[in-house]
N, CA, C and O atoms as a Tripos MOL2 file, in Angstrom:
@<TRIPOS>MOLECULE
protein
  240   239    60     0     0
PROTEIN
NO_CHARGES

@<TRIPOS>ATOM
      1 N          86.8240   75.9240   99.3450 N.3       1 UNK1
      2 CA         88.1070   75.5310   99.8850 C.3       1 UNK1
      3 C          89.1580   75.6460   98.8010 C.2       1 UNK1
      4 O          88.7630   75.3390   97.6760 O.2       1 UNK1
      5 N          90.5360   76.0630   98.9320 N.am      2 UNK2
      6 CA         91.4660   76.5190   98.4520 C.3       2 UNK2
      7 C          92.0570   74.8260   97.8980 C.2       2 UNK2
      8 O          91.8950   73.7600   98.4910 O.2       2 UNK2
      9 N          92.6710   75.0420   96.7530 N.am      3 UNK3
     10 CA         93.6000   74.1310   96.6120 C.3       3 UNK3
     11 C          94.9660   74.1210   96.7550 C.2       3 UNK3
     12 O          95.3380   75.2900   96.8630 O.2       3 UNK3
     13 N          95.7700   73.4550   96.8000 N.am      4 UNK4
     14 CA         97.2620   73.8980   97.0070 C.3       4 UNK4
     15 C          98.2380   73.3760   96.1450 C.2       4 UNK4
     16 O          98.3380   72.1490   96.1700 O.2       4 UNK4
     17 N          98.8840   73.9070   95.4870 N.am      5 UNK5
     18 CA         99.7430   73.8090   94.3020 C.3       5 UNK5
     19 C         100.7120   74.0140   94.5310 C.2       5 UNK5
     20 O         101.1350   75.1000   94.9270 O.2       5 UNK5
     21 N         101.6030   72.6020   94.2680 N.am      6 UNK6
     22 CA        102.9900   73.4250   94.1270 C.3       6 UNK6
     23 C         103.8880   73.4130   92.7520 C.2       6 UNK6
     24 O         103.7530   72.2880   92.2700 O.2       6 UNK6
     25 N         104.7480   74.2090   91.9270 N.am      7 UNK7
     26 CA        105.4320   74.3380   91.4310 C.3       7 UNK7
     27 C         106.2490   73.4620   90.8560 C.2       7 UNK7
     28 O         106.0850   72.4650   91.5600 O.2       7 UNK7
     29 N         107.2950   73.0860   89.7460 N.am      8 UNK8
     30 CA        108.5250   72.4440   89.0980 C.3       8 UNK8
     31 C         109.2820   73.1680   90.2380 C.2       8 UNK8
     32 O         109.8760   72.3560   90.9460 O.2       8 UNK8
     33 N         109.4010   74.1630   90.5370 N.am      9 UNK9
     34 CA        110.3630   74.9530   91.4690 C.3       9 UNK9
     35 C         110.4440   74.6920   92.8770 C.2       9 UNK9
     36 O         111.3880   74.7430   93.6650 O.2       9 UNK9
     37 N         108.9340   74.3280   93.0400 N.am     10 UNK10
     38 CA        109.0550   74.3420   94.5490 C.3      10 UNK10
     39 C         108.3090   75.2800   95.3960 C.2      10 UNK10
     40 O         108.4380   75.4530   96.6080 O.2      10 UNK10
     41 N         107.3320   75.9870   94.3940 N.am     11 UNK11
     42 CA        106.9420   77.0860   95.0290 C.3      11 UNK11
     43 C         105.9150   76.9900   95.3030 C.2      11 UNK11
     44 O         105.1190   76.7900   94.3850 O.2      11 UNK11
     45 N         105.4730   77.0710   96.5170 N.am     12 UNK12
     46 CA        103.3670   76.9230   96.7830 C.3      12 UNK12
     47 C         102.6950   77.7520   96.5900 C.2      12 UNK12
     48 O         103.2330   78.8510   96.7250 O.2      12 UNK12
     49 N         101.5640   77.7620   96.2810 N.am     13 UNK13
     50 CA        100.5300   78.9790   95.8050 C.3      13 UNK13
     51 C          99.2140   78.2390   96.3730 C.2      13 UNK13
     52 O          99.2450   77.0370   96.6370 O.2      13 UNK13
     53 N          98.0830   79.0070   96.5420 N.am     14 UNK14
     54 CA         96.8170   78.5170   97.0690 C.3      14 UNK14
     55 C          96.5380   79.0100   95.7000 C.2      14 UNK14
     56 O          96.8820   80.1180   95.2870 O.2      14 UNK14
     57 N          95.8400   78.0400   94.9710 N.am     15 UNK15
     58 CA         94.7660   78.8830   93.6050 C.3      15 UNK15
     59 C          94.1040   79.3600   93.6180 C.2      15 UNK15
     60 O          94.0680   80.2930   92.8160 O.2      15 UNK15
     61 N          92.8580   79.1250   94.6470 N.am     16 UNK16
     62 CA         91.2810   80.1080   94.7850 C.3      16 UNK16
     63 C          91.5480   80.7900   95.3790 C.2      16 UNK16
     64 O          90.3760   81.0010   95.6930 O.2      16 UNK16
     65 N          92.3100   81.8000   96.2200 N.am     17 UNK17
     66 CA         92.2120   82.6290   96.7480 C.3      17 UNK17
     67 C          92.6660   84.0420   95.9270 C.2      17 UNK17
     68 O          93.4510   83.6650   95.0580 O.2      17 UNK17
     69 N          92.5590   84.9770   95.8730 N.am     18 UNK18
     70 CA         92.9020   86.3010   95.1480 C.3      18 UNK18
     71 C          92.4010   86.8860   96.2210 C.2      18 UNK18
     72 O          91.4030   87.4200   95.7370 O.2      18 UNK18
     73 N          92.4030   87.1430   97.2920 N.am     19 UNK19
     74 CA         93.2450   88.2250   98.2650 C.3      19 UNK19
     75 C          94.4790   87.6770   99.1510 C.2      19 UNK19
     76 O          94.7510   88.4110  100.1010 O.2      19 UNK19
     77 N          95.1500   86.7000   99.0330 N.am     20 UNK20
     78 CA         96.0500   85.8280   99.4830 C.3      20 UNK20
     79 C          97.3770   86.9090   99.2890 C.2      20 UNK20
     80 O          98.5070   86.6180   99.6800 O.2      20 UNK20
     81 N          96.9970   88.3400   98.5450 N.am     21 UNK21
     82 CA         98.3980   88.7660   98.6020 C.3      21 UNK21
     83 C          97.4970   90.6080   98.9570 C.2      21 UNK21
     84 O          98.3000   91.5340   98.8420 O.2      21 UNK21
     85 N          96.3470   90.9500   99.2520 N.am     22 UNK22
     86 CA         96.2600   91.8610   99.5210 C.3      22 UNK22
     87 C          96.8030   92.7230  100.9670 C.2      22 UNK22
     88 O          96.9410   93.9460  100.9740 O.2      22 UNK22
     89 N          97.0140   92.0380  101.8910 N.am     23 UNK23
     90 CA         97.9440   92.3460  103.0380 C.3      23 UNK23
     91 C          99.2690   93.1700  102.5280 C.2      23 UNK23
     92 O          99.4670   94.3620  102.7610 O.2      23 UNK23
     93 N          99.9050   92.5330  101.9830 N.am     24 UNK24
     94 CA        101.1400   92.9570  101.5080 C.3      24 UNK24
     95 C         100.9580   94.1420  100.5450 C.2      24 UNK24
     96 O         101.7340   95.0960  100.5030 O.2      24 UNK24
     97 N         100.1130   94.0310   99.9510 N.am     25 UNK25
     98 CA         99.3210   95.3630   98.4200 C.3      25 UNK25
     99 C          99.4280   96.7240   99.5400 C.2      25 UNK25
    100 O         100.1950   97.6780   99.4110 O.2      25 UNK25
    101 N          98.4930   96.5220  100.5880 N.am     26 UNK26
    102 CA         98.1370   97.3270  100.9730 C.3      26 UNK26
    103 C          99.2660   97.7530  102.2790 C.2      26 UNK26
    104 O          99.0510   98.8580  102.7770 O.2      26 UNK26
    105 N          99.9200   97.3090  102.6000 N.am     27 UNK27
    106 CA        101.3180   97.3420  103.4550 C.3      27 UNK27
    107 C         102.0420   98.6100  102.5250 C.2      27 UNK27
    108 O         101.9790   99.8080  102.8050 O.2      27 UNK27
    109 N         102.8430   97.9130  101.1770 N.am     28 UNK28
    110 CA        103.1410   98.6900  100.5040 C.3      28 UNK28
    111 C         102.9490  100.2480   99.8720 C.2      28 UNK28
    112 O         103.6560  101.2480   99.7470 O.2      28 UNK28
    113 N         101.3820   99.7940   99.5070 N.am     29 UNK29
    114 CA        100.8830  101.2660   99.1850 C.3      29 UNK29
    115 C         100.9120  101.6230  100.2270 C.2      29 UNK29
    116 O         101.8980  102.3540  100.1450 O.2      29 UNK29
    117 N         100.4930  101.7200  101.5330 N.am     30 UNK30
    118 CA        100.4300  102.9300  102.7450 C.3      30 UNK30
    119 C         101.7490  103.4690  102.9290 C.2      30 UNK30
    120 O         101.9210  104.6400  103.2680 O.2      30 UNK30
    121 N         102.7050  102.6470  102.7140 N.am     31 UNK31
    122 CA        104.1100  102.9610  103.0210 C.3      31 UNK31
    123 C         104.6220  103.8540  101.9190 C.2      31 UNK31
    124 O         105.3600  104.7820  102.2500 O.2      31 UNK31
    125 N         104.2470  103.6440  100.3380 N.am     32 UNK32
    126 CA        104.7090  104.5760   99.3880 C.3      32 UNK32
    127 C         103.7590  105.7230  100.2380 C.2      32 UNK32
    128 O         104.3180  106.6700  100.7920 O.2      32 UNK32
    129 N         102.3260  105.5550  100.2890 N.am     33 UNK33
    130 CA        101.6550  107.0190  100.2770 C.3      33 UNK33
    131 C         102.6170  108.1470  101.2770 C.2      33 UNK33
    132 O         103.0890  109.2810  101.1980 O.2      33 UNK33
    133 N         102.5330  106.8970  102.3240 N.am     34 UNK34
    134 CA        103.1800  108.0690  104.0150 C.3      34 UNK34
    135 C         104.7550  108.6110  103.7170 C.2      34 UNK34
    136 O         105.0450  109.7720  104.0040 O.2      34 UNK34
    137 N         105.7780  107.6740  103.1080 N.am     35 UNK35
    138 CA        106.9830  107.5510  103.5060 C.3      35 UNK35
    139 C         107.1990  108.8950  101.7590 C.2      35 UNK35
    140 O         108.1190  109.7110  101.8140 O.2      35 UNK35
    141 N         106.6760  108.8840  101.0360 N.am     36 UNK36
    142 CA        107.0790  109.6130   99.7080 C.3      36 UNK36
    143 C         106.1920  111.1620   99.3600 C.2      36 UNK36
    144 O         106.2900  111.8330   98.3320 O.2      36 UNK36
    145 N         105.2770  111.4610  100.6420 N.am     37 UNK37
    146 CA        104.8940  112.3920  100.3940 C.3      37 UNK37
    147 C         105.4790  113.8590  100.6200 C.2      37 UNK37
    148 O         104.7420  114.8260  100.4240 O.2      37 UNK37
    149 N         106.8290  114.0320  101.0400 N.am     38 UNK38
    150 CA        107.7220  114.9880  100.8200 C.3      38 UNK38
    151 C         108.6820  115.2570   99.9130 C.2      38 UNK38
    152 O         109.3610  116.2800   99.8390 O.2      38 UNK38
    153 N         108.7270  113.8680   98.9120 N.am     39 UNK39
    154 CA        109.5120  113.3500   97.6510 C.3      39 UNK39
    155 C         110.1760  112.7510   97.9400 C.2      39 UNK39
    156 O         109.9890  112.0160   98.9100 O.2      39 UNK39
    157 N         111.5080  112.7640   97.1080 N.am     40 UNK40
    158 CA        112.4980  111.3020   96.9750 C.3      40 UNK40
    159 C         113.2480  111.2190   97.9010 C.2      40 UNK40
    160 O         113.4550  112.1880   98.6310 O.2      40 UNK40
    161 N         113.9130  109.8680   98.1110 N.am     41 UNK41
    162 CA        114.9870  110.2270   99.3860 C.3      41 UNK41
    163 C         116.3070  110.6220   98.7230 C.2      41 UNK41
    164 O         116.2640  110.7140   97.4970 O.2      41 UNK41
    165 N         117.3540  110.8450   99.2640 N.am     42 UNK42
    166 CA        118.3830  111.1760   99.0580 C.3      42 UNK42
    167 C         119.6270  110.0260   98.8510 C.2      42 UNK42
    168 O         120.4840  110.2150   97.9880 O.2      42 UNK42
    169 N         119.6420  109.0630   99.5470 N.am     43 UNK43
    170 CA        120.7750  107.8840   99.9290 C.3      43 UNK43
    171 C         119.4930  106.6500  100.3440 C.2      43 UNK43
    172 O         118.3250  106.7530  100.7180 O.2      43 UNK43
    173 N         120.3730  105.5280  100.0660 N.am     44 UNK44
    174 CA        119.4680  104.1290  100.3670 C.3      44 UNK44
    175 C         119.8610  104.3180  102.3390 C.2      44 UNK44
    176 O         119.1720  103.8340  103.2370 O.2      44 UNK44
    177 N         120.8380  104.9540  102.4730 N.am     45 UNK45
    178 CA        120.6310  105.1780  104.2870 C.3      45 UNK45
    179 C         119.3600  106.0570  104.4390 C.2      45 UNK45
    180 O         118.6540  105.3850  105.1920 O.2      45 UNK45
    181 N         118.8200  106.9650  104.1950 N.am     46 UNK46
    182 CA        117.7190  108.0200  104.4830 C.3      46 UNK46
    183 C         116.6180  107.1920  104.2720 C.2      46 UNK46
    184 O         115.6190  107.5770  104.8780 O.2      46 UNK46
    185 N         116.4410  105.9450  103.4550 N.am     47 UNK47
    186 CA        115.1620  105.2880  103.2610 C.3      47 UNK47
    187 C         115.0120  104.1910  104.3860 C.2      47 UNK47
    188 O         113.9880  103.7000  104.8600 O.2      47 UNK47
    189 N         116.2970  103.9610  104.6610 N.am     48 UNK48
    190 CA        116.6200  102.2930  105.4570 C.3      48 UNK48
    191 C         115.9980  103.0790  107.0890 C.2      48 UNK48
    192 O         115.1240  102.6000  107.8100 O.2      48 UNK48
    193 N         116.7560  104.3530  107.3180 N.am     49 UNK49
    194 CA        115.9660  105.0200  108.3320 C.3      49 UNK49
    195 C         114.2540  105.1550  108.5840 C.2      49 UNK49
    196 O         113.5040  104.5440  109.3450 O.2      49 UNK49
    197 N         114.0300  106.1600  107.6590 N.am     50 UNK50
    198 CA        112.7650  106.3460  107.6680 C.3      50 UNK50
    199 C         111.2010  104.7460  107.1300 C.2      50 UNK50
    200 O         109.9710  104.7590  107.0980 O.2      50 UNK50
    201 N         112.1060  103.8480  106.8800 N.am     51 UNK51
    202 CA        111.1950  102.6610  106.5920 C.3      51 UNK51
    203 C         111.3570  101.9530  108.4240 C.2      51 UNK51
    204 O         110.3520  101.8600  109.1290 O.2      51 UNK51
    205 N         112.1220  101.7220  108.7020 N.am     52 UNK52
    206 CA        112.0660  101.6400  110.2760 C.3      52 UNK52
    207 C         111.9950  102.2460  111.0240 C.2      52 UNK52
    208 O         111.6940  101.7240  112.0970 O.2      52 UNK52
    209 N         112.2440  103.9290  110.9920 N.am     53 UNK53
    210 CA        110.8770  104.5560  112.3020 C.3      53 UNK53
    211 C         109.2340  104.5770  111.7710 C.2      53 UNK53
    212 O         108.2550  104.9010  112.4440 O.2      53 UNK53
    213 N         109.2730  104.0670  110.1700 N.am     54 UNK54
    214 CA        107.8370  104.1920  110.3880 C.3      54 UNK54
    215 C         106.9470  102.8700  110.8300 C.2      54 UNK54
    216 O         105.7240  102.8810  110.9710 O.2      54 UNK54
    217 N         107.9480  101.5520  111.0490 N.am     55 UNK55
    218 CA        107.4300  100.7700  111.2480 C.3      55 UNK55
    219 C         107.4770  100.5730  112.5910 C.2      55 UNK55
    220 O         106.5630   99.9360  113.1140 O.2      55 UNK55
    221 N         108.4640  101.0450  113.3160 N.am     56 UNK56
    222 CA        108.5310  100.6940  114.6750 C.3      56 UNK56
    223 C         108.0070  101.6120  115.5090 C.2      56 UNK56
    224 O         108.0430  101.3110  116.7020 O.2      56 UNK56
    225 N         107.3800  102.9740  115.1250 N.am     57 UNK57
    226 CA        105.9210  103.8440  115.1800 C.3      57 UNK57
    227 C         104.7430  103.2980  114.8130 C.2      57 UNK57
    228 O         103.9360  103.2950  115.7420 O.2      57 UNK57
    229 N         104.2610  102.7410  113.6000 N.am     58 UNK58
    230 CA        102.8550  101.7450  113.9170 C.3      58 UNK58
    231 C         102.4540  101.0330  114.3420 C.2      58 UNK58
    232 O         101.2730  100.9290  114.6730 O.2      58 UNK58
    233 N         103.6690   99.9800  114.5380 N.am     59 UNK59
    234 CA        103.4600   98.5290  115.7790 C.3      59 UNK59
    235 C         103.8520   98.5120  116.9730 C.2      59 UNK59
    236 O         103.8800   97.5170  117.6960 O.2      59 UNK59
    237 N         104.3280  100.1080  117.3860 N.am     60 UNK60
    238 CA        104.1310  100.2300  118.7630 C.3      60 UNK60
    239 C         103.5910  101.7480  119.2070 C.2      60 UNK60
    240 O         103.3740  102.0040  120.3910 O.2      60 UNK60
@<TRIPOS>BOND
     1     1     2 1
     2     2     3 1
     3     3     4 2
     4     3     5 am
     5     5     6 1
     6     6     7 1
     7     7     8 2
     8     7     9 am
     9     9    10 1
    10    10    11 1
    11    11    12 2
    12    11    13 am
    13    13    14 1
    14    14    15 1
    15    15    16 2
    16    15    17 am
    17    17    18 1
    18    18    19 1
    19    19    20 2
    20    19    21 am
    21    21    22 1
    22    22    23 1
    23    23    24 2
    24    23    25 am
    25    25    26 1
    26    26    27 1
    27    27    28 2
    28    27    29 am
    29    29    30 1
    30    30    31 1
    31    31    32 2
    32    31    33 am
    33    33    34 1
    34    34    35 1
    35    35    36 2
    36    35    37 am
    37    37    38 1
    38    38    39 1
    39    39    40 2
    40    39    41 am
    41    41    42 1
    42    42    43 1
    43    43    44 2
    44    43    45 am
    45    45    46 1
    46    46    47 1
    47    47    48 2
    48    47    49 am
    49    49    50 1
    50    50    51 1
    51    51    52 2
    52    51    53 am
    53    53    54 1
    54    54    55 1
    55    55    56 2
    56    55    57 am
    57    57    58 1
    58    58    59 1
    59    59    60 2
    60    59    61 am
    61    61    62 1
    62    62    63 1
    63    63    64 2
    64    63    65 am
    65    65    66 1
    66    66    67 1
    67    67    68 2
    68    67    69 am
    69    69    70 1
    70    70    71 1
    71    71    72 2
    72    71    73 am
    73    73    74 1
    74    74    75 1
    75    75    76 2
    76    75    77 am
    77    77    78 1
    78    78    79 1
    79    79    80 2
    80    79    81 am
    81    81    82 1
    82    82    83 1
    83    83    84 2
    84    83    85 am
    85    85    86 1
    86    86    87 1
    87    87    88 2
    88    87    89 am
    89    89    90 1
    90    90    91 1
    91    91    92 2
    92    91    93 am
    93    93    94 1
    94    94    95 1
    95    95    96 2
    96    95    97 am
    97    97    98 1
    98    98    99 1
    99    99   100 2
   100    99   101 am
   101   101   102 1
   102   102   103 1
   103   103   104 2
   104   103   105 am
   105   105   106 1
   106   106   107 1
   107   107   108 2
   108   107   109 am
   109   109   110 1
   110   110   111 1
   111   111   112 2
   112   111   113 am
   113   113   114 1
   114   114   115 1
   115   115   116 2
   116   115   117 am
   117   117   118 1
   118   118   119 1
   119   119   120 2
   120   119   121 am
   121   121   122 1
   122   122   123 1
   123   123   124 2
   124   123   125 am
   125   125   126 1
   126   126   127 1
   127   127   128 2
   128   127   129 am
   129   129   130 1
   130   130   131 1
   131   131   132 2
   132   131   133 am
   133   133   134 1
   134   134   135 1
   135   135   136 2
   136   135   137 am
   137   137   138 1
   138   138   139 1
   139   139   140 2
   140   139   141 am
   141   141   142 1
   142   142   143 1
   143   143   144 2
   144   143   145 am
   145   145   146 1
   146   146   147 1
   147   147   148 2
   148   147   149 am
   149   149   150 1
   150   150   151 1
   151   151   152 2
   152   151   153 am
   153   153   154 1
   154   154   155 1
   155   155   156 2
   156   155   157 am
   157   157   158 1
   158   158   159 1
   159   159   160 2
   160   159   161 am
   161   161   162 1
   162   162   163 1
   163   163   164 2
   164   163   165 am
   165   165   166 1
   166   166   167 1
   167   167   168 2
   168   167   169 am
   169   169   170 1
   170   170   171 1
   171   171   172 2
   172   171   173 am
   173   173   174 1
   174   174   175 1
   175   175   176 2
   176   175   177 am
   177   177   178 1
   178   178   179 1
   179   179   180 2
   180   179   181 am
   181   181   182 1
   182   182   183 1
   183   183   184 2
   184   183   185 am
   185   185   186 1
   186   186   187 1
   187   187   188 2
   188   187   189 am
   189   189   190 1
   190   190   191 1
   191   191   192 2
   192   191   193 am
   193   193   194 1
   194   194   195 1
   195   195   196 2
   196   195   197 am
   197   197   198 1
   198   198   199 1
   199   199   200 2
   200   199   201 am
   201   201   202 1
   202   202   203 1
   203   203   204 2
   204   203   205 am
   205   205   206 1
   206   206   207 1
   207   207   208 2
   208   207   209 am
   209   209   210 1
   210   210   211 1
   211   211   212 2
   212   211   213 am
   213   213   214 1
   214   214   215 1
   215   215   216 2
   216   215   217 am
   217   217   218 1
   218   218   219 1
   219   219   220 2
   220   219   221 am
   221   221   222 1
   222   222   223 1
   223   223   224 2
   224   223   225 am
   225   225   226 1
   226   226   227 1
   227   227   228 2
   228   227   229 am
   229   229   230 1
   230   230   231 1
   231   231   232 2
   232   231   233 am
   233   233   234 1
   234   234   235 1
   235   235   236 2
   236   235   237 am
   237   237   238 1
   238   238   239 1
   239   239   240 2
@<TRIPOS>SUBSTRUCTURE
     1 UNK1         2 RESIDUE 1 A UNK
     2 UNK2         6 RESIDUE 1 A UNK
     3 UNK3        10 RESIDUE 1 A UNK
     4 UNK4        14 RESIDUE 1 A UNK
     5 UNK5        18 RESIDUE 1 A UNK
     6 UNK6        22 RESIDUE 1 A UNK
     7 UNK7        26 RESIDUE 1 A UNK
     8 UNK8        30 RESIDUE 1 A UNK
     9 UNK9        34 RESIDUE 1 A UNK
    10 UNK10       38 RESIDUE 1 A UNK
    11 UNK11       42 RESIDUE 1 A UNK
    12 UNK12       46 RESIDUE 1 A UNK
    13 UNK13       50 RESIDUE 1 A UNK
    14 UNK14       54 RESIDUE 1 A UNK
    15 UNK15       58 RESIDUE 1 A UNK
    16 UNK16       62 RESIDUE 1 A UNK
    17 UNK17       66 RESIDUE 1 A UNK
    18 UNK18       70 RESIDUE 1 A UNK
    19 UNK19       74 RESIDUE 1 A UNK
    20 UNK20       78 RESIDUE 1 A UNK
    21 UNK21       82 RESIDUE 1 A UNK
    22 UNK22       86 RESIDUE 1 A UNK
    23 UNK23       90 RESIDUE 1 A UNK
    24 UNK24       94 RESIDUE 1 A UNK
    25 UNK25       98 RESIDUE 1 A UNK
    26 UNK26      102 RESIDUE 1 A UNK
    27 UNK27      106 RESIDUE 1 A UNK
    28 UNK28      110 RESIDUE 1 A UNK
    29 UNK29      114 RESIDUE 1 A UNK
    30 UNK30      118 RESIDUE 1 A UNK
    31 UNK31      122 RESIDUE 1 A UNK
    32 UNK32      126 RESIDUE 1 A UNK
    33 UNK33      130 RESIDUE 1 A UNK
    34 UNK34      134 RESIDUE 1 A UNK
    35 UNK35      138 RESIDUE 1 A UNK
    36 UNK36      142 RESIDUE 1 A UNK
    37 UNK37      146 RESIDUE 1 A UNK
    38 UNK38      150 RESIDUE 1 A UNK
    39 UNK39      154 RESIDUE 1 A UNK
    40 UNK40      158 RESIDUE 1 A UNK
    41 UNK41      162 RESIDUE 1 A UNK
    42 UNK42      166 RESIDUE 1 A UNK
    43 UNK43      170 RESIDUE 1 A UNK
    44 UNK44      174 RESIDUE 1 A UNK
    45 UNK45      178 RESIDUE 1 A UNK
    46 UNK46      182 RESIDUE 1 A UNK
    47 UNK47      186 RESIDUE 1 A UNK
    48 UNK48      190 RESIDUE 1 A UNK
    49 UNK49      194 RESIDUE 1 A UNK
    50 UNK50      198 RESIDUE 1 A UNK
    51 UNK51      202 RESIDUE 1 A UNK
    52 UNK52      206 RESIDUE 1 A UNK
    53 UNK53      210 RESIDUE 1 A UNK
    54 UNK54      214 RESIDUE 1 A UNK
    55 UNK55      218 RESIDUE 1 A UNK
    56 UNK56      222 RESIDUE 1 A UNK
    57 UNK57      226 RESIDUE 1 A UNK
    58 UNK58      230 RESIDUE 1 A UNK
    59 UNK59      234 RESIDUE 1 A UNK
    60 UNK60      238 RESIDUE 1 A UNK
């Protein structure tokens, strides 16, 4: 069983767990692999696009 910690700041963390952030690891990397394999984008609009058709193509 996990313990739960919180912070001077305020911030919670579970201690025993170390995959508590692999969801997100692996969110990320699929998204660099898929979204950067034609190279860089051009404008922060061309990324803001293509990061939301690729999400609103996998979850539906």
């Amino acid at each position: 069983m996990s313990s739960f910690i919180t912070g001077g700041s305020g911030a919670c963390i579970w201690a025993d767990d170390p995959y508590d952030n692999a969801y997100a690891e692996s969110l990320w990397g699929r998204l660099k692999a898929e979204l950067l394999k034609d190279g860089v984008f051009l404008s922060a609009e061309d990324v803001r696009t293509e990061v939301l058709a690729y999400i609103e193509g996998y979850y539906n």
